[in-house]
Wavefront OBJ file of the C-alpha trace (Angstrom):
o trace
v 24.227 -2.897 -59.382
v 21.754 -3.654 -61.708
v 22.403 -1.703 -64.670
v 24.690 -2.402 -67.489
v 24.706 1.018 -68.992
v 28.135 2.914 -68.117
v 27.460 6.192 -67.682
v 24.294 4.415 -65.246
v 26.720 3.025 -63.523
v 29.504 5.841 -62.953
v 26.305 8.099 -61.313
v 25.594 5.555 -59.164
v 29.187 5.166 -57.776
v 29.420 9.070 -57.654
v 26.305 8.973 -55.542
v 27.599 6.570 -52.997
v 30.706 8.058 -53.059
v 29.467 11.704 -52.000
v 26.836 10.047 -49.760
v 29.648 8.372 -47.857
v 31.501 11.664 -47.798
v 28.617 12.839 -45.497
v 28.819 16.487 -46.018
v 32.646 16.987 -46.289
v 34.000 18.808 -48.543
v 36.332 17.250 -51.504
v 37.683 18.496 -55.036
v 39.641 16.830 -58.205
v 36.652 14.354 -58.663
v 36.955 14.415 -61.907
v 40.458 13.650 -62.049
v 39.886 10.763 -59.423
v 37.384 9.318 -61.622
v 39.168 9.447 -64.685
v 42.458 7.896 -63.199
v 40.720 5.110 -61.544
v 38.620 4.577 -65.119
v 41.261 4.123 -66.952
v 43.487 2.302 -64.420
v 40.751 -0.236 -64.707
v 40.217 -0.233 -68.457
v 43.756 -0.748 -69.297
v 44.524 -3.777 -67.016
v 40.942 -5.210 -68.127
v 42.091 -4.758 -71.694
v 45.613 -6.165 -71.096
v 44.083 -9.356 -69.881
v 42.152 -10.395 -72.323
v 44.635 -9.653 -74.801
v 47.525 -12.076 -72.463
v 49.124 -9.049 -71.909
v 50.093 -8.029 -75.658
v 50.722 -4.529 -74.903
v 50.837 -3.880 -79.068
v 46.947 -5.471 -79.239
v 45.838 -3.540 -75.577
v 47.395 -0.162 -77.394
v 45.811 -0.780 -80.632
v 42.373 -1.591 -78.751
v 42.692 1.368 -76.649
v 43.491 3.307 -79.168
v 46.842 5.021 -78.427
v 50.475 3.786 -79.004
v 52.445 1.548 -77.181
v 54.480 4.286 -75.831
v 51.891 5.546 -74.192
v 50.248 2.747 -73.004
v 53.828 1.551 -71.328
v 53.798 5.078 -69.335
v 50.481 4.338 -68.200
v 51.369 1.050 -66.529
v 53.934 2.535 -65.165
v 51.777 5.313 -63.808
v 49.255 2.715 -62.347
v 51.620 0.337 -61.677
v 49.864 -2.708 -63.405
v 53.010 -4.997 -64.031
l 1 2 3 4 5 6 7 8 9 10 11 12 13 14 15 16 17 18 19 20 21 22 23 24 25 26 27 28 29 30 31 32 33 34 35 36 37 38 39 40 41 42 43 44 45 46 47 48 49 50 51 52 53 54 55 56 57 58 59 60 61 62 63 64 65 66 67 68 69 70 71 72 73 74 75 76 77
């Protein structure tokens, strides 16, 4: 993928995606894409930060409570 523009980049994955689903039917794409978005985001934020869940919350904006019940969710521990 060539293109370092996000949203670029989510339309191109979408595209695949629904090409590969080769005319079936599916539903809660949104929700898919959202979940695996910010799966992704949080465990590339936690990294760079070594893990400092008070710096990843403060990046990501939210609090820390939150941002423990998402790695929880996602399972990123």
């Amino acid at each position: 993928m060539s293109s370092t523009n996000l949203p670029d980049c989510i339309n191109t994955k979408l595209n695949r995606y629904f090409k590969q689903l080769d005319g079936e039917k599916t539903s809660g794409v949104l929700k898919m894409v959202v979940q695996e978005s910010e799966a992704i985001t949080i465990k590339f934020i936690l990294d760079r930060v070594e893990q400092n869940q008070s710096e990843a919350a403060k990046i990501l904006g939210m609090n820390r409570g939150t941002l423990k019940k998402k790695i929880e969710l996602y399972k990123l521990k």
